[in-house]
C-alpha positions in Angstrom: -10.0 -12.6 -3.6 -7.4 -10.4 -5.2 -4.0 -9.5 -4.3 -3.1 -5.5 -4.4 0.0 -4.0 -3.1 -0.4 0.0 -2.2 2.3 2.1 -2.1 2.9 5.1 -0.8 5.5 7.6 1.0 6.1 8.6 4.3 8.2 11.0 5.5 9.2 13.5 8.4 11.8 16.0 9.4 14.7 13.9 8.9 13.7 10.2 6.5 11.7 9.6 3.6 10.8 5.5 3.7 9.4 4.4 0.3 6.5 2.5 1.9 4.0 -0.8 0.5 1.1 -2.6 1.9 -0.2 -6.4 0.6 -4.3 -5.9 0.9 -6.7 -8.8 -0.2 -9.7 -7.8 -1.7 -12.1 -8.2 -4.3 -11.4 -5.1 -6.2 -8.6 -2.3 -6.5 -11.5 0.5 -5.1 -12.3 -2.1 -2.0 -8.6 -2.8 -1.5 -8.5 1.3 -1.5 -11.1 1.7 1.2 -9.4 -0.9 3.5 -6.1 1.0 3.3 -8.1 4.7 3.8 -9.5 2.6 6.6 -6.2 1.6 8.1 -4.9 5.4 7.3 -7.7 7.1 9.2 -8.8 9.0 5.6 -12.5 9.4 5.4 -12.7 8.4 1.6 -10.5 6.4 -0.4 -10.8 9.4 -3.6 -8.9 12.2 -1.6 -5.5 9.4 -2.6 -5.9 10.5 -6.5 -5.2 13.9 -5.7 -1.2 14.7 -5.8 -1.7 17.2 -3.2 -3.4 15.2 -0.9 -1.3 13.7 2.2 -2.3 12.2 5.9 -1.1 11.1 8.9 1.2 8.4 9.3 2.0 7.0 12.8 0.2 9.6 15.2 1.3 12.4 13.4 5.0 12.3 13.3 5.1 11.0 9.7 3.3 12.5 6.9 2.4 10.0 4.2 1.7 10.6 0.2 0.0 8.2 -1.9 2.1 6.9 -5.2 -0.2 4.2 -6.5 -1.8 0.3 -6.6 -0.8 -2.5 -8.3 -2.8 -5.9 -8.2 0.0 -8.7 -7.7 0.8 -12.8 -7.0 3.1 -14.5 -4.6 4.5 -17.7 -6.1 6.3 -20.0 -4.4 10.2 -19.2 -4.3 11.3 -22.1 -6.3 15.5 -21.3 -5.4 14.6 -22.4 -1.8 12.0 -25.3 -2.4 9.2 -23.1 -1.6 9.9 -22.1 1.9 9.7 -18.5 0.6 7.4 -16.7 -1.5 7.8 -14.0 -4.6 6.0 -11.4 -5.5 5.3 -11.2 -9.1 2.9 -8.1 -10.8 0.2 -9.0 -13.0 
């Protein structure tokens, strides 16, 4: 299993929150179909189109897809490894 982090945008009247999810899966498109899963979007495709946005928490939020990266957590080796780092591949 790989390690993807999504992000994406998601913003109403009044805040814009620069927004990421961790997904494990076995590819970037299957780590794309859990998170159009978790987003209510039918197919995972519609997030390559810059016009495209959706729903974000029943509807007060609209959210825009930015992009996927496939990353690691290491262990944080400042606090003995009681915490964890995210480094990008």
């Amino acid at each position: 299993m790989k390690t993807f982090e999504i992000y994406y945008i998601s913003r109403n009247r009044l805040q814009k929150e620069y927004c990421s999810e961790i997904i494990k899966a076995q590819s970037e498109e299957s780590a794309l179909k859990k998170f159009a899963k978790m987003s209510n979007v039918k197919d995972y495709k519609q997030f390559f189109d810059e016009h495209f946005y959706w729903e974000d928490n029943e509807s007060d939020w609209l959210a825009w897809f930015k992009g996927i990266k496939e990353v690691k957590f290491v262990k944080c080796p400042h606090c003995s490894g009681t915490g964890r780092i995210k480094i990008e591949k």
